[in-house]
C-alpha positions, 0 to 999 in steps of 0.5 A, spaced: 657 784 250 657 780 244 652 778 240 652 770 243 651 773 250 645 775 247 643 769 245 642 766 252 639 771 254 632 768 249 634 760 247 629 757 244 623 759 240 623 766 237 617 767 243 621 765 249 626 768 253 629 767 260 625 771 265 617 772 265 614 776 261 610 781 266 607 788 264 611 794 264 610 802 262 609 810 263 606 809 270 612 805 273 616 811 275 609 815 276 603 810 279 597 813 278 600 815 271 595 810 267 592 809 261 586 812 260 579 808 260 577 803 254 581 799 250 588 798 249 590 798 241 596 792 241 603 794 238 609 792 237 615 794 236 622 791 233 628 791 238 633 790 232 640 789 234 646 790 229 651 784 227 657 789 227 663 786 226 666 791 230 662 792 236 654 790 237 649 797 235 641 798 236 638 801 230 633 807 232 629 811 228 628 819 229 620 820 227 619 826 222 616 832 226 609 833 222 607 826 225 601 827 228 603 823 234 610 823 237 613 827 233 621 828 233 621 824 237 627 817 238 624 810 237 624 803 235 621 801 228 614 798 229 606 800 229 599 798 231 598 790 230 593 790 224 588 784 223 592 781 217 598 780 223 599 773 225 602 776 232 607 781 234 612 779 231 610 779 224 607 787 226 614 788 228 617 785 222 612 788 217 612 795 221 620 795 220 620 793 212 615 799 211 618 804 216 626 803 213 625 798 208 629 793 213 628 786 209 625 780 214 629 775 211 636 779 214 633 779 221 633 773 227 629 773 233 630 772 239 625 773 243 621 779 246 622 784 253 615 786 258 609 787 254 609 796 255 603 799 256 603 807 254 599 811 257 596 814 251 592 806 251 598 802 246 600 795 249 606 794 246 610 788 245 618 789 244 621 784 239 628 782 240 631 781 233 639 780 230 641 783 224 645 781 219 648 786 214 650 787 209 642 791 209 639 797 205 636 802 209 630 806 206 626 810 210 619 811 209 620 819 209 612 821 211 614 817 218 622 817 219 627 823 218 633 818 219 635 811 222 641 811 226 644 806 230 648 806 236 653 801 241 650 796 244 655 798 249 653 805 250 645 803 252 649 798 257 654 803 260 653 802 267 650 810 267 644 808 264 638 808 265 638 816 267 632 819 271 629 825 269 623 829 271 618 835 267 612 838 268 606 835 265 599 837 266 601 841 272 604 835 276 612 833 276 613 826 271 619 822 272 622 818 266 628 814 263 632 817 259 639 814 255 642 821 252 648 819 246 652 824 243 647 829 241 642 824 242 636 824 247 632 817 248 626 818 252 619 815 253 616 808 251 623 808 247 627 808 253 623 804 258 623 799 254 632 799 253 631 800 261 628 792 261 633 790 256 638 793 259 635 789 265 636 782 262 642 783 258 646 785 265 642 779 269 648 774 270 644 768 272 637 766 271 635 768 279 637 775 278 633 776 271 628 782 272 620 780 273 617 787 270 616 793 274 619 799 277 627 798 277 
């Protein structure tokens, strides 16, 4: 899929996008499996889709394994929502120039996928972005061990999203999973590829998904 396939997926205002934007998250593959009580803290994340001129590539981040939460684990760059923040996009904008020193002025929005609520309490808000090389990558090392990227093409491959399952806290719980080489894309991460995924394959505007378990 090209880059300006992309683009009509999210016309219009960095905000808007073809399909409505419901509420998605961990309890989709596991109803009952919902956050604990009380607040949910607002995130975002940034869903940064690289101008190539070979091919489309999504930038991943592998979090450092002294993190106190998530640790090792295979993410999009972004944070909790902080009072100075305009709204999600700039959280997304900011938590990506902090964690691998990516430049807001080398990134397009497009829009933004289901909100994805985590069952640890996070509302998060997964912001569409294109970047544009040439770029410096330099991550944050007390939080990023390393950016890669991977294809557009191979999240899209018509395989993905797998299921798979473990045990956690005495039950089965199921999951997305997007494995690539020796990688292994799970969680809020995958879930949140499986909604994008979702939009990108839609071939009309009736068929675009309304949030929810696949």
């Amino acid at each position: 899929m090209s880059l300006d396939e992309v683009r009509k997926r999210f016309p219009g205002s960095a905000t808007a996008s073809l399909h409505p934007v419901k509420v998605r998250g961990d309890h989709d593959l596991n109803p009952g499996f919902q956050p604990s009580t009380g607040k949910l803290r607002e995130a975002a994340v940034l869903v940064p889709l690289v101008d190539r001129p070979e091919e489309p590539t999504v930038i991943f981040t592998q979090r450092t394994a002294n993190l106190t939460a998530h640790a090792g684990q295979i993410s999009f760059p972004g944070g909790r929502m902080e009072s100075a923040d305009r709204d999600p996009e700039d959280t997304a904008l900011r938590e990506t120039e902090e964690e691998i020193g990516l430049n807001r002025s080398r990134i397009e929005l497009l829009g933004r996928l289901d909100t994805y609520v985590t069952r640890t309490g996070f509302r998060v808000t997964p912001v569409v972005g294109l970047v544009r090389p040439p770029f410096d990558v330099i991550p944050d090392p007390t939080e990023v061990a390393e950016v890669f990227e991977v294809p557009l093409a191979a999240i899209l491959d018509p395989t993905n999203p797998q299921r798979h399952s473990r045990e956690f806290q005495g039950a089965q719980r199921y999951f997305y999973a997007f494995p690539y080489q020796q990688r292994f894309i799970w969680g809020a991460t995958a879930g949140m590829l499986a909604n994008l995924c979702d939009v990108l394959r839609a071939d009309r505007l009736g068929d675009l998904p309304t949030g929810g378990t696949r």
